[in-house]
C-alpha positions as CSV (number, residue, x, y, z in Angstrom):
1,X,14.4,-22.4,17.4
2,X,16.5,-25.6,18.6
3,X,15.8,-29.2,18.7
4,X,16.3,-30.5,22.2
5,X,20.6,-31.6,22.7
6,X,20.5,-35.4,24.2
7,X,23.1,-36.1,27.2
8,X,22.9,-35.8,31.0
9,X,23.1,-32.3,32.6
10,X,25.5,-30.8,35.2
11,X,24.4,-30.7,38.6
12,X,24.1,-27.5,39.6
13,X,26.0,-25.3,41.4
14,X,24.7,-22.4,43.6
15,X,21.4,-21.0,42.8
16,X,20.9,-17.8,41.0
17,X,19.7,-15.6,43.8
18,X,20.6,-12.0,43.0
19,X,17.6,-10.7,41.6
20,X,18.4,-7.2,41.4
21,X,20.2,-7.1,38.2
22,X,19.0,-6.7,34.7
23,X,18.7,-9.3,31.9
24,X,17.6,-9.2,28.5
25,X,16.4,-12.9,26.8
26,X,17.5,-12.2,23.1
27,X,16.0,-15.2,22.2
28,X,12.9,-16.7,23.1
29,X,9.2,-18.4,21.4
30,X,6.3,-17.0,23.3
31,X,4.3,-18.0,20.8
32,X,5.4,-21.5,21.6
33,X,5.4,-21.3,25.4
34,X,3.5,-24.3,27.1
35,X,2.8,-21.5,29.9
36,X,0.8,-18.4,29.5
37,X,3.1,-15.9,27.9
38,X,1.3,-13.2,29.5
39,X,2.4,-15.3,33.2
40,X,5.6,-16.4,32.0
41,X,6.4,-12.2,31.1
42,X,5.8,-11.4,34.7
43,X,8.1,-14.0,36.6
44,X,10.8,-13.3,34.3
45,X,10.0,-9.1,35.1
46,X,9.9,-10.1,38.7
47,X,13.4,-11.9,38.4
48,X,15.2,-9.1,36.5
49,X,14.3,-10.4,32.8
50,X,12.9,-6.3,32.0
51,X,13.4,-7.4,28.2
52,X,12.8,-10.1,25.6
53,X,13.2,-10.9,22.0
54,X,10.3,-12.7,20.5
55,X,10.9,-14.5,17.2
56,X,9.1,-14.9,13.8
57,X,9.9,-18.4,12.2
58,X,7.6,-18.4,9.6
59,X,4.9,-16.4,7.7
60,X,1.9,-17.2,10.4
61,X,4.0,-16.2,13.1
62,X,4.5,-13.0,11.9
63,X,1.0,-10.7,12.6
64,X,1.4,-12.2,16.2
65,X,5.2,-11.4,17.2
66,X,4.5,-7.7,15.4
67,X,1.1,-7.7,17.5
68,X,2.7,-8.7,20.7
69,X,5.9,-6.5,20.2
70,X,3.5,-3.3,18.9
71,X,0.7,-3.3,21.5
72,X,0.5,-6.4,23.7
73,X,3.2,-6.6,26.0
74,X,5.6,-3.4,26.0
75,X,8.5,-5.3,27.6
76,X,8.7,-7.3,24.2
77,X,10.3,-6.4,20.6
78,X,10.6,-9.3,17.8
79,X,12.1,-10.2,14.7
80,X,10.3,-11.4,11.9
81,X,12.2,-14.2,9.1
82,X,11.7,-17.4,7.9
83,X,13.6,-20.5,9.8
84,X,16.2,-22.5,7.8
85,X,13.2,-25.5,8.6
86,X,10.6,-23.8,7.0
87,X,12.8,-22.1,4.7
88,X,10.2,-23.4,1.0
89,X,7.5,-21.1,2.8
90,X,10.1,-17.8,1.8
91,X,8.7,-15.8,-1.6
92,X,8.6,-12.6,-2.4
93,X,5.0,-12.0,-0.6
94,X,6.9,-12.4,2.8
95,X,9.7,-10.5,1.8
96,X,7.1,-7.7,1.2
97,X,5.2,-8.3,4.0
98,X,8.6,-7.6,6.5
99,X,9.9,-5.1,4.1
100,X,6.2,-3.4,4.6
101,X,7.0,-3.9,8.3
102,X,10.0,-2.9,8.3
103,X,9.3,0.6,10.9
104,X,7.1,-1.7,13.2
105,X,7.2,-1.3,16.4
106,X,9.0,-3.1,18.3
107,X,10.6,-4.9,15.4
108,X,14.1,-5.3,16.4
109,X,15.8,-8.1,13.9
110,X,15.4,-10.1,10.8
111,X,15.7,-13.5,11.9
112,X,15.4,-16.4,13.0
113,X,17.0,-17.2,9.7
114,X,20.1,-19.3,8.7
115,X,20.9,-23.1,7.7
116,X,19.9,-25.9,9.2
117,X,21.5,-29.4,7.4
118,X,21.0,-31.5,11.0
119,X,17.2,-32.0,10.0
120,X,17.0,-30.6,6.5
121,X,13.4,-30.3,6.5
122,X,14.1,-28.1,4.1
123,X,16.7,-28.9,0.7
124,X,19.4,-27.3,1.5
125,X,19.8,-25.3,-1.9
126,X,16.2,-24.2,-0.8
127,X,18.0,-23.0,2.8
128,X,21.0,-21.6,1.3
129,X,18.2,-19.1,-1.3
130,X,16.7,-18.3,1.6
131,X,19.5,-17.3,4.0
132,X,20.9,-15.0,1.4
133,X,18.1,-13.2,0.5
134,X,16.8,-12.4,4.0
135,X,20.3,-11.6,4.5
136,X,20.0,-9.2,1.8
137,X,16.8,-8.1,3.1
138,X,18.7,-6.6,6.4
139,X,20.8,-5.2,4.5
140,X,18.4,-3.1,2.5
141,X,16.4,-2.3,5.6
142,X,19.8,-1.8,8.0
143,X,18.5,-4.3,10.3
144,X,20.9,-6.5,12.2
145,X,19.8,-10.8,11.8
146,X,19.6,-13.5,14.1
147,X,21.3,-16.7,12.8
148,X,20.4,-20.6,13.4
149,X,23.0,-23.0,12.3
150,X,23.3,-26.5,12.7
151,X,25.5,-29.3,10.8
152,X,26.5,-26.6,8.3
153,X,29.5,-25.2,9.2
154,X,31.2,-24.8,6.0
155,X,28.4,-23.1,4.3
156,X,27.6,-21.2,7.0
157,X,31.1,-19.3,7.0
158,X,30.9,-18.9,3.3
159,X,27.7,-17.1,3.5
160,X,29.0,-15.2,6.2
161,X,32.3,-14.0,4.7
162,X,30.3,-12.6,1.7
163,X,28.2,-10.4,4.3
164,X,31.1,-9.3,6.3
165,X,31.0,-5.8,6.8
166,X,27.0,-5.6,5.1
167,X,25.1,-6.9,7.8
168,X,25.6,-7.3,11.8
169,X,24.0,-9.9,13.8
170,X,24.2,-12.6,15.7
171,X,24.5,-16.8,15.7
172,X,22.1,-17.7,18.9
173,X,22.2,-20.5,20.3
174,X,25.6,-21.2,19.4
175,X,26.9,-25.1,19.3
176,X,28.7,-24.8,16.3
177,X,32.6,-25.4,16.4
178,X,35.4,-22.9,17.5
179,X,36.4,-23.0,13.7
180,X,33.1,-21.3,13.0
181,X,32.8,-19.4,16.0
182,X,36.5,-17.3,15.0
183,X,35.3,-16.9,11.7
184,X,31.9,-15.8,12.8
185,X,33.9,-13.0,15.3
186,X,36.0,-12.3,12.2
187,X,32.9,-11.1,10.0
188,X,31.8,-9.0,12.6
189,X,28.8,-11.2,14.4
190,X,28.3,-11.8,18.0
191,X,27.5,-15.3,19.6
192,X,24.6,-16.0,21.9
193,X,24.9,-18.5,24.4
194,X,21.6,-20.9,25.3
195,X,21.1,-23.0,28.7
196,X,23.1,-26.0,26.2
197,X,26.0,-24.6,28.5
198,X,25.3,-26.1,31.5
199,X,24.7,-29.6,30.1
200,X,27.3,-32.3,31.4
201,X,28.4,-32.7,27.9
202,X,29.2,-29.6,26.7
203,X,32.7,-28.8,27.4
204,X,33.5,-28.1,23.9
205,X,31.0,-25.4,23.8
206,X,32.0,-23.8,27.4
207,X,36.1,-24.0,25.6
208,X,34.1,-21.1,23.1
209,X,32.4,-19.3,25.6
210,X,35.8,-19.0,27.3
211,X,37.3,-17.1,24.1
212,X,34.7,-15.0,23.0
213,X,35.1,-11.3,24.0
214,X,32.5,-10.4,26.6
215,X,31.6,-7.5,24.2
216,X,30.5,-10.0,21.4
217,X,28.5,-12.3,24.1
218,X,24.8,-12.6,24.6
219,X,22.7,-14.7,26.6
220,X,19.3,-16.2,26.0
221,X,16.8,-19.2,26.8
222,X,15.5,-20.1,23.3
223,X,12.3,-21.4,25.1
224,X,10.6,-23.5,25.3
225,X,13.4,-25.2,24.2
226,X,16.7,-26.4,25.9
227,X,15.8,-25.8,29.3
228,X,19.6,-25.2,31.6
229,X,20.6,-27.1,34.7
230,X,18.9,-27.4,37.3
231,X,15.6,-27.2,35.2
232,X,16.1,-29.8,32.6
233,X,13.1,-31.6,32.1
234,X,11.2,-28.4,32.3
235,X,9.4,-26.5,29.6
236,X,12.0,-23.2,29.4
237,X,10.7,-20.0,29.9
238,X,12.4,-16.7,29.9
239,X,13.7,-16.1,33.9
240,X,15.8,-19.1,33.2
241,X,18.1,-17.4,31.6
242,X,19.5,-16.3,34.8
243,X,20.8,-19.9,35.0
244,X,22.4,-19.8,31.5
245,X,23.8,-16.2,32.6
246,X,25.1,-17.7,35.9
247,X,27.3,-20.7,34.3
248,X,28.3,-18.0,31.3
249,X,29.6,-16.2,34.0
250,X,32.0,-18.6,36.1
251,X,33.0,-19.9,32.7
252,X,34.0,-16.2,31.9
253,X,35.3,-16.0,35.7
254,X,33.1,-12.4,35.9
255,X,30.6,-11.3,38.3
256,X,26.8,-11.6,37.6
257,X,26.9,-7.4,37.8
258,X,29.8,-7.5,35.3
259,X,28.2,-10.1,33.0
260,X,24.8,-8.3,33.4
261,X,25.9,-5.0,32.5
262,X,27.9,-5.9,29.6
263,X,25.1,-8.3,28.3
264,X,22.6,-5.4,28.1
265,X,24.9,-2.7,26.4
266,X,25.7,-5.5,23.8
267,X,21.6,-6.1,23.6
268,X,21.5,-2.6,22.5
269,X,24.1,-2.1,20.5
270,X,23.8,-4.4,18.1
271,X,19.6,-4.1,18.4
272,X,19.3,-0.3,18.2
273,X,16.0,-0.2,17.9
274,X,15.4,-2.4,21.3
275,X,15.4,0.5,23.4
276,X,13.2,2.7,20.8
């Protein structure tokens, strides 16, 4: 979950017209969707979006991303953890409640989980708790995590050093430095890309796209946040990602095919249970 970047957008360059190709949004809020989710699904499917990622954020969300994943919509998994924003509502009830959870259906990650010292809406000591013991949590359970980071850089690489080689995952939405981004590589975790890469002031962000290996890349909206070029202004929804895939992919200087392909094995790689 991301707060919306400021700055003017990139015009935008062809539009994405090859539909035939497969995506998979490993990061969006249906839950928070100003659309029906059950609509929004459908033109994504229609467009080539065949999967998504739904994420938990905090304890309410929790029965609805499971209920969605398990039974609703069976083109959806989830992840269920508590965002570095709500990050006083982790305890030990909802560390039982996902460790309970833990062979869901559909249930895919731990996450969205991680540190957040932009808006510190939560104390950052209080973040910092919580990051590692949900970090801990994946371990235990063998479950890969989705990562938020924002402003906290230093202590986001510390934290990450001391899970090297204990738990896989990902940093989505990544806007974080290079700095952070090698060390991030170095520990093992992927980076997932948002539509913050087509903004006119993002530069620094398409330099990291440019050296992550395209096996350690993933693409994803975070909707209803963050909307790419040429729909800025937009609430986001998942079949935007194929806007976000198409400037990852002349950044990369790859085909859409190539790009698609290798986005989906990584997908289900690092999420073994997406496929499940």
């Amino acid at each position: 979950m991301s707060q919306s970047h400021s700055g003017p957008a990139q015009k935008t360059n062809k539009p994405v017209t090859d539909t035939s190709l497969r995506w998979i949004d490993i990061h969006v809020h249906l839950n928070m969707l100003k659309s029906d989710a059950e609509a929004a699904l459908a033109t994504a499917a229609a467009q080539g979006v065949t999967r998504v990622i739904t994420i938990g954020t905090e304890p309410k969300d929790h029965p609805l991303v499971l209920d969605w994943a398990a039974r609703r919509f069976p083109q959806v998994a989830c992840t269920l953890g508590v965002h570095p924003h709500e990050a006083t509502l982790w305890s030990e009830q909802v560390r039982q409640f996902i460790f309970d959870n833990r062979q869901a259906k559909g249930l895919v990650a731990v996450g969205e989980i991680g540190l957040d010292y932009y808006y510190n809406n939560s104390p950052q000591d209080v973040q910092i708790a919580a990051f590692r013991e949900q970090l801990e949590l994946a371990e235990e359970l063998g479950l890969p995590v989705q990562i938020h980071t924002r402003d906290a850089d230093a202590d986001t690489a510390k934290i990450l050093r001391e899970f090297r080689g204990r738990v896989r995952g990902l940093l989505h939405c990544f806007t974080s430095s290079a700095e952070l981004a090698r060390e991030a590589l170095d520990c093992g975790f992927d980076l997932s890309f948002s539509g913050v890469v087509t903004f006119k002031n993002a530069q620094a962000l398409r330099d990291v796209v440019r050296s992550v290996p395209l096996d350690r890349l993933h693409v994803e909206t975070d909707a209803p946040f963050l909307a790419p070029v040429p729909m800025r202004g937009k609430g986001n929804v998942p079949e935007f990602v194929l806007h976000t895939a198409q400037a990852v992919a002349e950044i990369k200087s790859v085909s859409l095919a190539e790009l698609s392909r290798q986005t989906v094995a990584n997908a289900s790689r690092l999420f073994s249970r997406l496929d499940g």
